[in-house]
C-alpha positions in Angstrom: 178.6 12.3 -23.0 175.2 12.7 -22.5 174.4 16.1 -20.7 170.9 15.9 -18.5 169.6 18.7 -16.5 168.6 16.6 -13.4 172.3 15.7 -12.9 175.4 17.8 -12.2 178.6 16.6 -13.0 181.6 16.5 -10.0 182.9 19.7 -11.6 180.3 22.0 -11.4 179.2 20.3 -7.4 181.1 22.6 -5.8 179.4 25.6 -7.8 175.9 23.9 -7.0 176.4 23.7 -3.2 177.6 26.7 -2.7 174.6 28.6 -5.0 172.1 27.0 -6.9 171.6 30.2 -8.7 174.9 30.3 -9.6 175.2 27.2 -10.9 172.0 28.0 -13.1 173.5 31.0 -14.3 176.8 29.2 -15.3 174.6 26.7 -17.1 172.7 29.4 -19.3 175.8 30.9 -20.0 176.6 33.7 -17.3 180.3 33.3 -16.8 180.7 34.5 -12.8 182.4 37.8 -12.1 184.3 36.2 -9.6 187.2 34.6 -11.3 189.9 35.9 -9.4 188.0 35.3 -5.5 187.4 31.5 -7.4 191.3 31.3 -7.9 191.9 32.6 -4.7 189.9 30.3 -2.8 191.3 27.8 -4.6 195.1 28.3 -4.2 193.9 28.8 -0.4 192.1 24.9 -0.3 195.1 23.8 -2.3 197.7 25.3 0.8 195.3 23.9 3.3 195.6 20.7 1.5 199.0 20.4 1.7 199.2 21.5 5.2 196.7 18.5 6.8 199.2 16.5 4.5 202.4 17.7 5.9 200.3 17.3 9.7 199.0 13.3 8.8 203.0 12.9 7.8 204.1 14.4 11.5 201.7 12.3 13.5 203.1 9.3 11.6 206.3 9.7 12.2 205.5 10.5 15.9 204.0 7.2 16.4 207.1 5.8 15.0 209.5 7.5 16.9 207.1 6.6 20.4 206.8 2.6 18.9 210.7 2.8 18.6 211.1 4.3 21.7 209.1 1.7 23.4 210.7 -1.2 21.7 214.0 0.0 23.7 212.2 0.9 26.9 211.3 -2.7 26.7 214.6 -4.4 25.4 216.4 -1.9 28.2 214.2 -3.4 31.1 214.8 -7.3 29.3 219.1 -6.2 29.8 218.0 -5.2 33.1 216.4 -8.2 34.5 219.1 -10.8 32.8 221.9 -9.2 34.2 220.6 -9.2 37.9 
């Protein structure tokens, strides 16, 4: 694959958003210093991750517990009115 210097690849995006310079240095060859705050951060993103995921599973099975719970709210008041 072709590399051209007007385009950055999805890998090194995060490095270019957060500092241009950083990226540039990465690109000449100037591994960062920063290896372990890197890891860090990213075992941190990777928890956070998983979290929103476990929170997105919740809030579905929430609103299937409320839809199920309406479904007999609904089939209790039905009982109700045909046994009157």
């Amino acid at each position: 694959m072709r590399h051209d210097d007007r385009f950055i690849s999805a890998s090194e995006i995060g490095t270019w958003c957060y500092c241009k310079k950083a990226w540039y240095l990465s690109q000449r060859g100037y591994p960062s210093t920063l290896t372990e705050e890197r890891a860090s951060g990213t075992r941190y993103h990777e928890a956070h991750n998983q979290h929103l995921r476990a929170a997105r599973r919740q809030c579905a099975l929430a609103r299937v517990v409320m839809l199920v719970c309406l479904l007999i709210l609904i089939m209790l008041a039905i009982v109700h009115v045909w046994t009157r």
